[in-house]
N, CA, C and O atoms as a GROMACS GRO file, in nm:
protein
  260
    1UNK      N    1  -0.864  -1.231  -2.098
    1UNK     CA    2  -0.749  -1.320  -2.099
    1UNK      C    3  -0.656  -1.281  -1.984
    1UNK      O    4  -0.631  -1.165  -1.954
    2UNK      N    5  -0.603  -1.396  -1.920
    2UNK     CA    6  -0.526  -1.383  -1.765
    2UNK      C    7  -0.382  -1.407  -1.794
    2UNK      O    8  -0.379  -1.503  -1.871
    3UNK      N    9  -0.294  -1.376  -1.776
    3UNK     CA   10  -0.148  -1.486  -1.755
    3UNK      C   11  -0.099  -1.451  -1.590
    3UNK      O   12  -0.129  -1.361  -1.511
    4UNK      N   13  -0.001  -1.580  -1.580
    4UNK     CA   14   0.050  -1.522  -1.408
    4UNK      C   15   0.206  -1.544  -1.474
    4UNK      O   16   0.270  -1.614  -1.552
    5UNK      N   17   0.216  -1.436  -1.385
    5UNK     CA   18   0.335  -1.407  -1.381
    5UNK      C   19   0.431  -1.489  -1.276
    5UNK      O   20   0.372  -1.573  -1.208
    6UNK      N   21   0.550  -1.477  -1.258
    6UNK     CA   22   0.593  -1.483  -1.092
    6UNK      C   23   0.677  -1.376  -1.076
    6UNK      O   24   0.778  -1.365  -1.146
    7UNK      N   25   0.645  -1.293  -0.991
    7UNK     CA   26   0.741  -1.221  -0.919
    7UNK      C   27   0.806  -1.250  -0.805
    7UNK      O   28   0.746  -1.294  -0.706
    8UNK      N   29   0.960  -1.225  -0.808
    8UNK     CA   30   1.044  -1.248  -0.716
    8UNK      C   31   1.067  -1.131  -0.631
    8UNK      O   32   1.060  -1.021  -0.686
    9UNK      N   33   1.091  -1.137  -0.522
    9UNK     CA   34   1.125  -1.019  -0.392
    9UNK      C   35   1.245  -1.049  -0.372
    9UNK      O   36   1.304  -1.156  -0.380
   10UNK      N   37   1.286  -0.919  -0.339
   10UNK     CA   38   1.462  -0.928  -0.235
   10UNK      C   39   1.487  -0.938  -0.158
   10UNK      O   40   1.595  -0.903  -0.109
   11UNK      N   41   1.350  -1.024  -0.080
   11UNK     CA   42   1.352  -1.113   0.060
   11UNK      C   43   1.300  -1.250  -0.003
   11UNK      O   44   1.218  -1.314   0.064
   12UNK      N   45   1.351  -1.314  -0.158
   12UNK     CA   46   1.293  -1.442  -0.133
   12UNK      C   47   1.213  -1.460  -0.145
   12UNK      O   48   1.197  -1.578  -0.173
   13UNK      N   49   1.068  -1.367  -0.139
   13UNK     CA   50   0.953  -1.447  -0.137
   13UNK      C   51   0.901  -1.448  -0.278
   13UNK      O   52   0.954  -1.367  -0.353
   14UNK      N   53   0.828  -1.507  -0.318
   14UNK     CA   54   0.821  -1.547  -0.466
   14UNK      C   55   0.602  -1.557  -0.460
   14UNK      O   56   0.521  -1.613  -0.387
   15UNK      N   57   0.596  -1.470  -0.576
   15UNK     CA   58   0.435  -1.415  -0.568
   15UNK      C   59   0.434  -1.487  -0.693
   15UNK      O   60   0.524  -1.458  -0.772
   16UNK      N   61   0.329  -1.599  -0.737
   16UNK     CA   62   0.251  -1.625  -0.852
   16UNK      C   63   0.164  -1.550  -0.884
   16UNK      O   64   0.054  -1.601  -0.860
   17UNK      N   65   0.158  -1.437  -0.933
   17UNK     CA   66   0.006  -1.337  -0.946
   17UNK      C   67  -0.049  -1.367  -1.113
   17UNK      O   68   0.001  -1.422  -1.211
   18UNK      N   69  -0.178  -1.301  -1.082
   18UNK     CA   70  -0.263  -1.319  -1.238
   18UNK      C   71  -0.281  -1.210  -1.233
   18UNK      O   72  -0.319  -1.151  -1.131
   19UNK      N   73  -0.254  -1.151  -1.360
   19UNK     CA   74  -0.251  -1.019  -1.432
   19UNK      C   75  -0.324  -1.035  -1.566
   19UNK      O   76  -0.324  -1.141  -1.630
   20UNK      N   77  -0.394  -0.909  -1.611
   20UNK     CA   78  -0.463  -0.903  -1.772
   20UNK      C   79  -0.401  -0.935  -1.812
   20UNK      O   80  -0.296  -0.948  -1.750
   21UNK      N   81  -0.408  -0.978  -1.951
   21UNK     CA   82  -0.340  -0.980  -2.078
   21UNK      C   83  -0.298  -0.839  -2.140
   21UNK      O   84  -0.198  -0.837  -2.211
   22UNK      N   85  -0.352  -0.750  -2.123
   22UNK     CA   86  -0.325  -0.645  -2.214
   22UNK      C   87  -0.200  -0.566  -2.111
   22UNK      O   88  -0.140  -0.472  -2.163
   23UNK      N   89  -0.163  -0.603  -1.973
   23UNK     CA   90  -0.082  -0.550  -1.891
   23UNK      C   91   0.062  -0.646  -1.906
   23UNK      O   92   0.162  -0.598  -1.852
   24UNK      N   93   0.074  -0.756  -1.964
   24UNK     CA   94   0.181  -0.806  -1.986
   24UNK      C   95   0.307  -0.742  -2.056
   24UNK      O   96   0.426  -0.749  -2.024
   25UNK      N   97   0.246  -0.676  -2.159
   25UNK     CA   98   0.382  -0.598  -2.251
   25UNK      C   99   0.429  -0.488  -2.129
   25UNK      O  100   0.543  -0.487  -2.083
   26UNK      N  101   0.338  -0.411  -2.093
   26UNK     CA  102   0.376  -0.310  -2.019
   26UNK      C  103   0.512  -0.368  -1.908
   26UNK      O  104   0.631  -0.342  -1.924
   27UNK      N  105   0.463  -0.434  -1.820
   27UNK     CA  106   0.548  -0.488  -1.719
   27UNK      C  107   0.691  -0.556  -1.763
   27UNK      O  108   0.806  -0.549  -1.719
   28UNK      N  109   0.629  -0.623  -1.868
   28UNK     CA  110   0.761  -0.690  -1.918
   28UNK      C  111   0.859  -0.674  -1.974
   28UNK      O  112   0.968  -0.724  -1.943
   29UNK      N  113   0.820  -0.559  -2.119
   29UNK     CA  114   0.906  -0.487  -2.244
   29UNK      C  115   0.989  -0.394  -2.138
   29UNK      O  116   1.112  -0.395  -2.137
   30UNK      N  117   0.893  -0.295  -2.029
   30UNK     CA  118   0.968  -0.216  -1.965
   30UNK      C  119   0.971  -0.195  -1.861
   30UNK      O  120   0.941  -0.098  -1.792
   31UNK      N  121   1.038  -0.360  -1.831
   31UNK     CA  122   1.066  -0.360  -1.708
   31UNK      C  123   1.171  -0.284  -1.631
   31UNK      O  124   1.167  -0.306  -1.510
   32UNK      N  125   1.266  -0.198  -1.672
   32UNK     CA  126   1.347  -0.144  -1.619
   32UNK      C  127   1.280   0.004  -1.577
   32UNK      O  128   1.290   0.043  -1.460
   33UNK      N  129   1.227   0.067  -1.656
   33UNK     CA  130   1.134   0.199  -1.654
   33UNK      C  131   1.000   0.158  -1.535
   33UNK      O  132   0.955   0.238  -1.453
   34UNK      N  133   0.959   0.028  -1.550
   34UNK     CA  134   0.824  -0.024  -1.468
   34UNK      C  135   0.922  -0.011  -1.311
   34UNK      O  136   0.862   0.039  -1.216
   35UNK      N  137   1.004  -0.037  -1.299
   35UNK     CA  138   1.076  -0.094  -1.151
   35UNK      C  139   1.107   0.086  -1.096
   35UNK      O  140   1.068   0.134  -0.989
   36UNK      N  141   1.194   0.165  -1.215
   36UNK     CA  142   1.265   0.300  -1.177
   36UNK      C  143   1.195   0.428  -1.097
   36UNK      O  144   1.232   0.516  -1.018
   37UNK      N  145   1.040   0.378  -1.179
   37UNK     CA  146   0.892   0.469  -1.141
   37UNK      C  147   0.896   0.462  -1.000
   37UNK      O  148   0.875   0.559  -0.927
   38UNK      N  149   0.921   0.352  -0.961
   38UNK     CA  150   0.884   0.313  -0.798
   38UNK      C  151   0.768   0.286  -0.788
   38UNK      O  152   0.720   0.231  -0.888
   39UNK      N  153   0.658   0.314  -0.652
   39UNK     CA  154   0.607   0.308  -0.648
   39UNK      C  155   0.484   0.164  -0.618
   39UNK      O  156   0.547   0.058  -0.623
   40UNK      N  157   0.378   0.149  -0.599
   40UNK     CA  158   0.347   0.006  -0.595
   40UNK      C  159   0.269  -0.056  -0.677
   40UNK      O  160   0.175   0.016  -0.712
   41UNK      N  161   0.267  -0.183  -0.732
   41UNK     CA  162   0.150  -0.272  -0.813
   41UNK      C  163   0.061  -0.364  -0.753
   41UNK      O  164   0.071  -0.467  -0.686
   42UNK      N  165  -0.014  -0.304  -0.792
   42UNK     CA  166  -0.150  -0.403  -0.688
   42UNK      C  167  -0.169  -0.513  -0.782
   42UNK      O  168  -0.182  -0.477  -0.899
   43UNK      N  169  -0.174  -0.678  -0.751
   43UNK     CA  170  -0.173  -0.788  -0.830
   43UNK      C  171  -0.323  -0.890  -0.739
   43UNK      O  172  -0.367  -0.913  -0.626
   44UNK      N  173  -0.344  -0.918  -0.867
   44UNK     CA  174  -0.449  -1.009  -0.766
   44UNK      C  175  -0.394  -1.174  -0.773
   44UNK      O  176  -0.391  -1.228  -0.884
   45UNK      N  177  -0.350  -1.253  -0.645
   45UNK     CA  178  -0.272  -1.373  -0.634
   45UNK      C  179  -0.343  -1.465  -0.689
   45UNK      O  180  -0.452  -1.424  -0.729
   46UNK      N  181  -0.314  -1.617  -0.714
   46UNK     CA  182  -0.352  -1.682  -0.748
   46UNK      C  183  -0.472  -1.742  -0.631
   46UNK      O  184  -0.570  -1.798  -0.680
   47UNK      N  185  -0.469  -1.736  -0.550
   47UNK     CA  186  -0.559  -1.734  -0.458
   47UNK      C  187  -0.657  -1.659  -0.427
   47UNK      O  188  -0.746  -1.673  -0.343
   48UNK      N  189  -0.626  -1.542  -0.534
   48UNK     CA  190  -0.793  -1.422  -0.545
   48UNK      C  191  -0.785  -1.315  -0.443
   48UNK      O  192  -0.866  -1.223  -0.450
   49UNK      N  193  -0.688  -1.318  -0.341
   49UNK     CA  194  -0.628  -1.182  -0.308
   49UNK      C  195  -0.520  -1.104  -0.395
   49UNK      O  196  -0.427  -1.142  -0.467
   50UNK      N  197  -0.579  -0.962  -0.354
   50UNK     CA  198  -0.505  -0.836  -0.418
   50UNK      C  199  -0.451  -0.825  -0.299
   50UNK      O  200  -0.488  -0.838  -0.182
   51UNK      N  201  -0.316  -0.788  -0.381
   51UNK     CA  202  -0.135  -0.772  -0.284
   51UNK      C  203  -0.117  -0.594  -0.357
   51UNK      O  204  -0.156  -0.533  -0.457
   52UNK      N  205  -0.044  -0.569  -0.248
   52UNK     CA  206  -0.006  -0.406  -0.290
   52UNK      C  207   0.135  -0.439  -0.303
   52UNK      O  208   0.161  -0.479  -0.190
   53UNK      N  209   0.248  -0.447  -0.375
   53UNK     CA  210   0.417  -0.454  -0.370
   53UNK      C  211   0.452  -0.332  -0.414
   53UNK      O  212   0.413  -0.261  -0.507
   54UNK      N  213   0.526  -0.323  -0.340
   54UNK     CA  214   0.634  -0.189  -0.335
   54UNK      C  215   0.730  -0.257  -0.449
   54UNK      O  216   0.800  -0.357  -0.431
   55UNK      N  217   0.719  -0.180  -0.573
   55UNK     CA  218   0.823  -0.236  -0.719
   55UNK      C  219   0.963  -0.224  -0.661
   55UNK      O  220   1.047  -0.308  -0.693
   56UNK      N  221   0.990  -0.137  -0.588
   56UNK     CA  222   1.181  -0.128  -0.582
   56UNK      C  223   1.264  -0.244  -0.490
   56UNK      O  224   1.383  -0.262  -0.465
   57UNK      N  225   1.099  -0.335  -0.439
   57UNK     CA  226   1.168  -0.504  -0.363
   57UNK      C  227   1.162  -0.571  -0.454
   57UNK      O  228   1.214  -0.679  -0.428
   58UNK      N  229   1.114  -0.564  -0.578
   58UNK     CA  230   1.145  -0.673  -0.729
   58UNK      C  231   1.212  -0.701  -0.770
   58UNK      O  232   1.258  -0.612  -0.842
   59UNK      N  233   1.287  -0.830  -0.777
   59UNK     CA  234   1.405  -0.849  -0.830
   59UNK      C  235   1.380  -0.907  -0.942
   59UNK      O  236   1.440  -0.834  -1.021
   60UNK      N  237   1.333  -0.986  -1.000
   60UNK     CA  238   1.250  -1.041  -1.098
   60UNK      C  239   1.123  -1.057  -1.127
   60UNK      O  240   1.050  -1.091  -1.034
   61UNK      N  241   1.064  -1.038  -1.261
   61UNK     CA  242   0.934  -1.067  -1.337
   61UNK      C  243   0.949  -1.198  -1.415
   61UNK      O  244   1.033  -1.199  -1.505
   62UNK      N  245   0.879  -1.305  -1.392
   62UNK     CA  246   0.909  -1.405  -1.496
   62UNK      C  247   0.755  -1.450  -1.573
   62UNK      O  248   0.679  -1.492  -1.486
   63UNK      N  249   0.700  -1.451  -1.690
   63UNK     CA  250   0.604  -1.474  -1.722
   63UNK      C  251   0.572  -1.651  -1.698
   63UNK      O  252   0.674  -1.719  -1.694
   64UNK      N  253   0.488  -1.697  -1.688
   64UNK     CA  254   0.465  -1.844  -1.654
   64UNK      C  255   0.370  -1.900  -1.750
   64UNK      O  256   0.391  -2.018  -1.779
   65UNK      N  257   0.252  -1.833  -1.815
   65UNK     CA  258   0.185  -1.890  -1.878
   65UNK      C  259   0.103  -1.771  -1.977
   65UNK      O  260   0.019  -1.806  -2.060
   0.00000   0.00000   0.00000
């Protein structure tokens, strides 16, 4: 099971990614602890490339589906 998310950057740019299902709580419940870690999340886009983001340009997680 897939959902996409959208993540927002603090340049604006706005990522639709597809993520597991079983990785949704993680990202979402703790999102403040997920962002503080630093560090990067590799997402695979809706277009079937994997993106590497640096978490501390995240300004928002929004679930979509």
């Amino acid at each position: 099971m897939e959902n996409r998310i959208l993540v927002t950057m603090v340049n604006g740019k706005e990522y639709a990614v597809v993520i597991k299902k079983e990785n949704i709580d993680d990202i979402v419940e703790e999102y403040d602890t997920f962002i503080k870690k630093g560090g990067f999340i590799t997402v695979e886009t809706v277009g079937g490339r994997s993106v590497s983001i640096n978490k501390k340009y995240i300004v928002s997680i929004e679930i979509l589906d």
